[in-house]
C-alpha positions as CSV (number, residue, x, y, z in Angstrom):
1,X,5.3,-11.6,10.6
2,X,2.2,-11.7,12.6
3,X,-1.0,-10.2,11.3
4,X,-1.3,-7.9,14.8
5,X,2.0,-6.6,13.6
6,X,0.8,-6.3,10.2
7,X,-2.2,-4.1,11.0
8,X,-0.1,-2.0,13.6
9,X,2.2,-0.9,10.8
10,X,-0.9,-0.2,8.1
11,X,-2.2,1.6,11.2
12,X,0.6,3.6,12.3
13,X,1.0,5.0,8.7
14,X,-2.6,6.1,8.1
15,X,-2.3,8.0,11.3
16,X,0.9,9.4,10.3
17,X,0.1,10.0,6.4
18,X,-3.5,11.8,7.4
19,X,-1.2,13.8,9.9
20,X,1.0,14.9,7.6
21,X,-0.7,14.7,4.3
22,X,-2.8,17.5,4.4
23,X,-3.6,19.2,1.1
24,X,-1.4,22.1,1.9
25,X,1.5,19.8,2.6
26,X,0.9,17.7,-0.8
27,X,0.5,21.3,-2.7
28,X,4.0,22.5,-1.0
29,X,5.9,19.9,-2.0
30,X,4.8,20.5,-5.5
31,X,7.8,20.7,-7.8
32,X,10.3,18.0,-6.4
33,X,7.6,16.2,-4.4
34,X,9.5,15.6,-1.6
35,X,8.4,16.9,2.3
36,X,11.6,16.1,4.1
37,X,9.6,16.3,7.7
38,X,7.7,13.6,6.4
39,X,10.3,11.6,5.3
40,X,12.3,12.1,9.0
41,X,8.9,10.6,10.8
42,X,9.1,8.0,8.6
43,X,12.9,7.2,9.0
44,X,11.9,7.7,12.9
45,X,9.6,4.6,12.8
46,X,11.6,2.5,10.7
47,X,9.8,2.4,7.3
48,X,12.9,3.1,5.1
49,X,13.4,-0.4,6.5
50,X,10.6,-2.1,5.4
51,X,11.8,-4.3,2.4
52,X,15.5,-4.8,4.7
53,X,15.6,-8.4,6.2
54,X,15.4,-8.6,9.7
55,X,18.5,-10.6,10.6
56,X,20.2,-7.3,8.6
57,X,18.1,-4.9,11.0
58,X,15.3,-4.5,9.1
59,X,11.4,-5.2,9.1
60,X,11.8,-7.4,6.7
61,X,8.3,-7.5,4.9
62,X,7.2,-9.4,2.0
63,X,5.7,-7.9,-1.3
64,X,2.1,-8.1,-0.3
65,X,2.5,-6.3,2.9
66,X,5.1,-3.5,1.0
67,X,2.1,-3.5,-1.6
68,X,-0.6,-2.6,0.9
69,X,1.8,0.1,2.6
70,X,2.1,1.7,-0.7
71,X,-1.3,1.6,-0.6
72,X,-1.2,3.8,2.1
73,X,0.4,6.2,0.8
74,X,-0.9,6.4,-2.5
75,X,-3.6,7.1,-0.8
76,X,-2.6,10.1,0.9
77,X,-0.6,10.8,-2.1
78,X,2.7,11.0,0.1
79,X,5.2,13.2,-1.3
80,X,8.1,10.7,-0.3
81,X,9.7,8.0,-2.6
82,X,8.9,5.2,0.1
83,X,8.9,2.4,-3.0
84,X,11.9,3.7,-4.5
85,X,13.7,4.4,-1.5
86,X,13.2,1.7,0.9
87,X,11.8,-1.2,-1.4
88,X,14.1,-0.7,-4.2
89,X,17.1,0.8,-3.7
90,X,17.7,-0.4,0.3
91,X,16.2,-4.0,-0.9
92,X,18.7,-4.4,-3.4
93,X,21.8,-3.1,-1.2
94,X,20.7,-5.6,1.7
95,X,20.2,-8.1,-1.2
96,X,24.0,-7.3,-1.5
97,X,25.0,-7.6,2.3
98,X,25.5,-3.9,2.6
99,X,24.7,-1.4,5.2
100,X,22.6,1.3,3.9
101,X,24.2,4.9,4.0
102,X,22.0,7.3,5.5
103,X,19.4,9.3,4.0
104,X,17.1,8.8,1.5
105,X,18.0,6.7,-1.3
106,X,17.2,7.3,-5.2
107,X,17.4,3.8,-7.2
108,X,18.4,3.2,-11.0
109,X,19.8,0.4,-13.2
110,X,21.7,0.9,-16.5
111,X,20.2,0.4,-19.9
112,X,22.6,0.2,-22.4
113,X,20.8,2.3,-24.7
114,X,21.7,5.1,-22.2
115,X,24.6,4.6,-20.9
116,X,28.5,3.3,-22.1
117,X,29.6,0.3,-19.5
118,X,33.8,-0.6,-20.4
119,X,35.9,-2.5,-17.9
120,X,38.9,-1.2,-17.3
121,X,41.0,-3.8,-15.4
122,X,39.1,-4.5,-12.5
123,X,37.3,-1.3,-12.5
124,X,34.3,-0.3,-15.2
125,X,33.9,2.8,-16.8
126,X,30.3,4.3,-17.0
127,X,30.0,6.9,-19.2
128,X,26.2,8.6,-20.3
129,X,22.7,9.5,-19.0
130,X,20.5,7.7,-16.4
131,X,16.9,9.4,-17.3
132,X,14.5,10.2,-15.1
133,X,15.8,8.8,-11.9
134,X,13.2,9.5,-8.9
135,X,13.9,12.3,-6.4
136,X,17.8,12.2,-7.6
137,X,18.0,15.2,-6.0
138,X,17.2,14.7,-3.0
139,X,18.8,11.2,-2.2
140,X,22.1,11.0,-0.3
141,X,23.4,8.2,-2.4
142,X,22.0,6.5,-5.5
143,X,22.1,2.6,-5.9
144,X,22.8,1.4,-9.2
145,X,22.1,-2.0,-10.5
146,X,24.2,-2.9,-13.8
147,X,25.0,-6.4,-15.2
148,X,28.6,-7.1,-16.6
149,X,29.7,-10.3,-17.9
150,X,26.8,-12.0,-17.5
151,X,26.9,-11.1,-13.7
152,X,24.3,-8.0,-11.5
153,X,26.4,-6.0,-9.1
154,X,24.8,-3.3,-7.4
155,X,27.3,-0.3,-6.8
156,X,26.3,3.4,-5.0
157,X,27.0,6.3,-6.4
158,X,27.4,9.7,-4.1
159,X,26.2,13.3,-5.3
160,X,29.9,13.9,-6.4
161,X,30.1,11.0,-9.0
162,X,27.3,12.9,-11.0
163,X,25.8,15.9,-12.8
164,X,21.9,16.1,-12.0
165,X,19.6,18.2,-14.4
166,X,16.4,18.2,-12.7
167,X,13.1,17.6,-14.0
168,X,9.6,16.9,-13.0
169,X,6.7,14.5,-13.9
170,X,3.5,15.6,-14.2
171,X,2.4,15.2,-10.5
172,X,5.3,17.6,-9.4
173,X,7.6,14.5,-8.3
174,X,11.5,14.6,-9.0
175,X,12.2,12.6,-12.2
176,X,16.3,13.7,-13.0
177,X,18.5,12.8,-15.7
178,X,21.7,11.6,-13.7
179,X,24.7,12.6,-16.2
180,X,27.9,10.0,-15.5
181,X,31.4,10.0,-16.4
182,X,33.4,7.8,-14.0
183,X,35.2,5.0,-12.9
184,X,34.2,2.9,-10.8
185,X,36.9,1.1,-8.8
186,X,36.1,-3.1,-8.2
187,X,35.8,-2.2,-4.6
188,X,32.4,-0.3,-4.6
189,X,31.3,-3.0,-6.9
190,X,29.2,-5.8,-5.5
191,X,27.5,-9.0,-6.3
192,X,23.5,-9.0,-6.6
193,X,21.4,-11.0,-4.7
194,X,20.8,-14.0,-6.4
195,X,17.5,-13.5,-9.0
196,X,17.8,-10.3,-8.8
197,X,18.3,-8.9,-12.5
198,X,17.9,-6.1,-14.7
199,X,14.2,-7.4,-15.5
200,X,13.3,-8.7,-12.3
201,X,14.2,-4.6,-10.5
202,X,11.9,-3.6,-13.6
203,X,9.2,-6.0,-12.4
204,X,9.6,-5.1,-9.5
205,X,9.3,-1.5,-9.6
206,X,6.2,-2.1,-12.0
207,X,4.2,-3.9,-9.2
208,X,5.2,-1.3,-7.0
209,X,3.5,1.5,-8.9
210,X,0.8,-0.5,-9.3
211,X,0.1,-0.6,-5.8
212,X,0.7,3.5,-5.6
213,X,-2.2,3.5,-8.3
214,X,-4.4,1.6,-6.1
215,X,-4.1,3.9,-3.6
216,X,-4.9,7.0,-5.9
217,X,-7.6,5.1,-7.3
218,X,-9.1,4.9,-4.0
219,X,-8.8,8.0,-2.8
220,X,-10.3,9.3,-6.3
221,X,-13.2,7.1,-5.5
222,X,-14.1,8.5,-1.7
223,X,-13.2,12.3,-3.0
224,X,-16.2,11.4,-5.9
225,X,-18.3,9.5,-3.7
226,X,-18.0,12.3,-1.2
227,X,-18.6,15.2,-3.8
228,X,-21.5,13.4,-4.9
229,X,-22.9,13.6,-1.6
230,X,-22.7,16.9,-0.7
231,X,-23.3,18.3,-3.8
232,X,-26.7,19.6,-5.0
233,X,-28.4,20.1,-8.0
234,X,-32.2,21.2,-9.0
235,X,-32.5,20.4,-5.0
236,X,-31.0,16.8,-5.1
237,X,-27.7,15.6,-4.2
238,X,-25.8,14.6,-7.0
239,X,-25.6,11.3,-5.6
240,X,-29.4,10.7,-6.2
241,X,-28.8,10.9,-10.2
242,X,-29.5,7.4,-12.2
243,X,-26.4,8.9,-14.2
244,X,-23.7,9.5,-11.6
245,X,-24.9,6.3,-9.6
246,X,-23.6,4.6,-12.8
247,X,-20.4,6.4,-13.3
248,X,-18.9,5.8,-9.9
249,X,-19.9,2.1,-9.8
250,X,-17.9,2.1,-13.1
251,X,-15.4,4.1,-11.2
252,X,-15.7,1.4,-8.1
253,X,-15.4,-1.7,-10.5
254,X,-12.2,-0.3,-11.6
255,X,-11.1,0.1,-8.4
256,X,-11.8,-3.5,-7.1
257,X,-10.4,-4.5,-10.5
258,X,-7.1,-3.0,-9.8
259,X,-6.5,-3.7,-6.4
260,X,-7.3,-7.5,-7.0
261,X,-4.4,-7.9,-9.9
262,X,-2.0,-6.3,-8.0
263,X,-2.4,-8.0,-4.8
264,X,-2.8,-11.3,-7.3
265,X,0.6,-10.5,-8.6
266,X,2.1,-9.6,-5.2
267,X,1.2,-13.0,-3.7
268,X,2.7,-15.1,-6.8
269,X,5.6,-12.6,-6.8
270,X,6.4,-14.0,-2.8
271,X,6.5,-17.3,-4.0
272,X,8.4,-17.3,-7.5
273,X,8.7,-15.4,-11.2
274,X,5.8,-13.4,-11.7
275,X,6.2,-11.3,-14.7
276,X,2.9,-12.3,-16.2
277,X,1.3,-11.7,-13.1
278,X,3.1,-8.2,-12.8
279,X,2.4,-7.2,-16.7
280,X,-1.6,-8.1,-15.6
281,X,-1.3,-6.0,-12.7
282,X,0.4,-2.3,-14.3
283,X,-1.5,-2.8,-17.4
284,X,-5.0,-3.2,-15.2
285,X,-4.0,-0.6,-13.2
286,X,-3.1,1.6,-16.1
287,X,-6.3,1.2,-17.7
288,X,-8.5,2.1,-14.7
289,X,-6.1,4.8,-14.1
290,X,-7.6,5.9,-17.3
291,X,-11.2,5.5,-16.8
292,X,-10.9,6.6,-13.2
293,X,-9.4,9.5,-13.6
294,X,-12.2,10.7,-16.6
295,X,-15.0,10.0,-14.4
296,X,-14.0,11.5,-11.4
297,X,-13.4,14.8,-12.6
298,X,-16.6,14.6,-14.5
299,X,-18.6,14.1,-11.4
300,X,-16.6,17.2,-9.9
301,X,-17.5,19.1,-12.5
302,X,-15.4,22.7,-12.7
303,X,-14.4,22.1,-9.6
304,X,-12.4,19.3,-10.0
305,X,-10.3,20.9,-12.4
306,X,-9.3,23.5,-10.4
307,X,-5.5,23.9,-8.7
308,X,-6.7,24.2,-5.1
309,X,-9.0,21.6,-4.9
310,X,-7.4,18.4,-3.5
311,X,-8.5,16.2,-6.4
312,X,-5.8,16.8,-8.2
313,X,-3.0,15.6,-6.3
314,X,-4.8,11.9,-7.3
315,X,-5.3,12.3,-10.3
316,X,-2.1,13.4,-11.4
317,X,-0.3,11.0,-10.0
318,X,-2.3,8.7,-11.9
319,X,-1.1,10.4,-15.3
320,X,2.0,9.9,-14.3
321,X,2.4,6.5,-13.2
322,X,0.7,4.9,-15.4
323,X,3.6,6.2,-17.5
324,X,6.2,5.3,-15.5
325,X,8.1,1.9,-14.6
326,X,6.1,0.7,-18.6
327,X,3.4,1.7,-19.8
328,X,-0.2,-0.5,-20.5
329,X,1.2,-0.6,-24.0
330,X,5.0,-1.3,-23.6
331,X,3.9,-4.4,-20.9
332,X,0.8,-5.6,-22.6
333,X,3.5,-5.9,-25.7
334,X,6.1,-7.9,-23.8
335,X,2.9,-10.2,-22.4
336,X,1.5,-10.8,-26.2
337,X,5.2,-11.9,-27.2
338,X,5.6,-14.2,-24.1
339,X,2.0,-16.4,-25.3
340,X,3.5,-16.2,-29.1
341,X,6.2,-17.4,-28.3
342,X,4.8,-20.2,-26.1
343,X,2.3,-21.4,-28.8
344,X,-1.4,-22.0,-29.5
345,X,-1.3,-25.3,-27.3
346,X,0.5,-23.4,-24.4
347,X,-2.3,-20.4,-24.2
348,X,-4.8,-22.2,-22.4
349,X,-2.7,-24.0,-19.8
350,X,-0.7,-20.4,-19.3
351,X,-3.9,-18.7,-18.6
352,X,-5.1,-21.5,-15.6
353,X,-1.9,-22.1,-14.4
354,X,-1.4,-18.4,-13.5
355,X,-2.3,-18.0,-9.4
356,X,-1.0,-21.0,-8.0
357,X,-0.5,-19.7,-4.7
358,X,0.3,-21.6,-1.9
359,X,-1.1,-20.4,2.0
């Protein structure tokens, strides 16, 4: 893809997303986090499509560019599952040389600590709880990833195959238990793409948080640069204090910090396995998150605690995802294992081998 094209679609979704994303609209979709006129514009100009090959009909972008579009709307703290939805759960039916239903899409894979998988004959029996699946409720079909006999098939499940008990992170956004008890007949079963495991989808979906962080971060950064400003105190603007100069340059290094580890892992991702890369990128993210979040309502002062000022939609978010797809701990555990496991001798050649990234 060319980089005019690139920049039209980062440019058509800023127009759209500043449109659209007005603090009332984020507000409103509070409690499901889901604006369904949104999501139409978007289905209008093709971005469900983004992650879709394009000799299936799609855009067919790589993970950089789906990184920097989630970017976007992190930014604008979009209340549509655009990663889940178009860069899972359409990227892994087209993996499977599907047609996507239409509608928005919710996306989950089974863990076996959840949920009972049995064959029976050429069917296999699901029985048990999918927790926290993202805007559930609002999806016209669920894609499931499962592995059986050594093998991913991705299968889709419609609102009938299911019991949904609804729940909420703590940005407002639909996280819902999905309740099974079915058969499901060899049919609706189909191979995965090849590479494409239970691990890899988790990878995946990790890096693509990330990149919603990055754009929260940002837009935590102007809304305190912006505050600071404008604000005065003792007939100064806040902005002219030794003290908050400091905080948001801290705030501005963790910024930078973030978005360079995630587009980091999103290049080596394009070319080959980069859980490493990935783990880097949601635990860096995570802890700026963190930081980010403290300092920015700090600058605000009262009045960035407060539900009608627009702060909160960022920061939130932030809570959440940092949460979500691993958290700082649960990655920065599986990264620890990976360099014990590899050795003394293999640390150093692990750490400067890591980025090898072709043009």
């Amino acid at each position: 893809m060319s980089d005019d094209t690139r920049q039209m679609l980062l440019d058509t979704l800023e127009r759209v997303l500043a449109d659209h994303c007005t603090a009332e609209r984020v507000q409103a979709a509070d409690q499901g986090g889901f604006d369904a006129a949104l999501w139409q514009v978007l289905e209008e100009l093709g971005y469900p499509l983004a992650a879709v090959p394009e000799q299936t009909g799609g855009i067919g972008l790589g993970l950089p560019d789906l990184c920097a579009l989630l970017r976007v709307c992190g930014r604008h703290c979009a209340p549509v599952p655009l990663a889940e939805s178009a860069m899972l759960a359409a990227w892994l039916l087209a993996g499977a040389g599907q047609e996507l239903p239409g509608g928005m899409l919710a996306v989950a894979s089974v863990d076996p600590r959840h949920l009972e998988l049995r064959p029976q004959g050429d069917a296999l029996r699901l029985k048990g709880t999918v927790p926290r699946v993202a805007a559930a409720r609002h999806a016209s079909a669920i894609v499931l990833l499962l592995e059986h006999d050594g093998a991913c098939q991705v299968a889709v499940l419609h609102p009938a195959d299911c019991r949904l008990e609804t729940g909420d992170n703590l940005a407002g956004e639909a996280r819902d238990d999905v309740h099974l008890d079915l058969t499901i007949d060899a049919s609706r079963l189909y191979a995965a793409a090849p590479g494409v495991t239970l691990e890899a989808l988790h990878a995946r979906a990790a890096l693509l948080r990330a990149a919603l962080m990055t754009g929260a971060l940002e837009r935590s950064l102007q809304q305190s640069l912006d505050y600071a400003r404008e604000r005065k105190q003792f007939g100064r603007a806040l902005a002219a204090f030794q003290a908050i100069q400091q905080q948001l340059a801290i705030l501005a290094a963790e910024v930078v910090a973030a978005n360079a580890a995630v587009d980091h892992a999103a290049a080596v991702a394009q070319i080959g396995p980069a859980l490493d890369e990935i783990a880097v990128a949601k635990i860096r993210a995570g802890k700026a998150a963190g930081i980010a979040c403290r300092i920015a309502h700090q600058v605000h002062g009262a009045m960035g605690f407060t539900q009608e000022y627009s702060l909160q939609h960022a920061t939130r978010r932030l809570w959440a995802w940092r949460d979500e797809n691993g958290t700082e701990a649960a990655w920065a555990l599986r990264l620890g294992q990976r360099l014990a496991q590899a050795g003394a001798n293999a640390l150093w050649p692990l750490t400067t081998a890591s980025g090898a990234v072709a043009d």
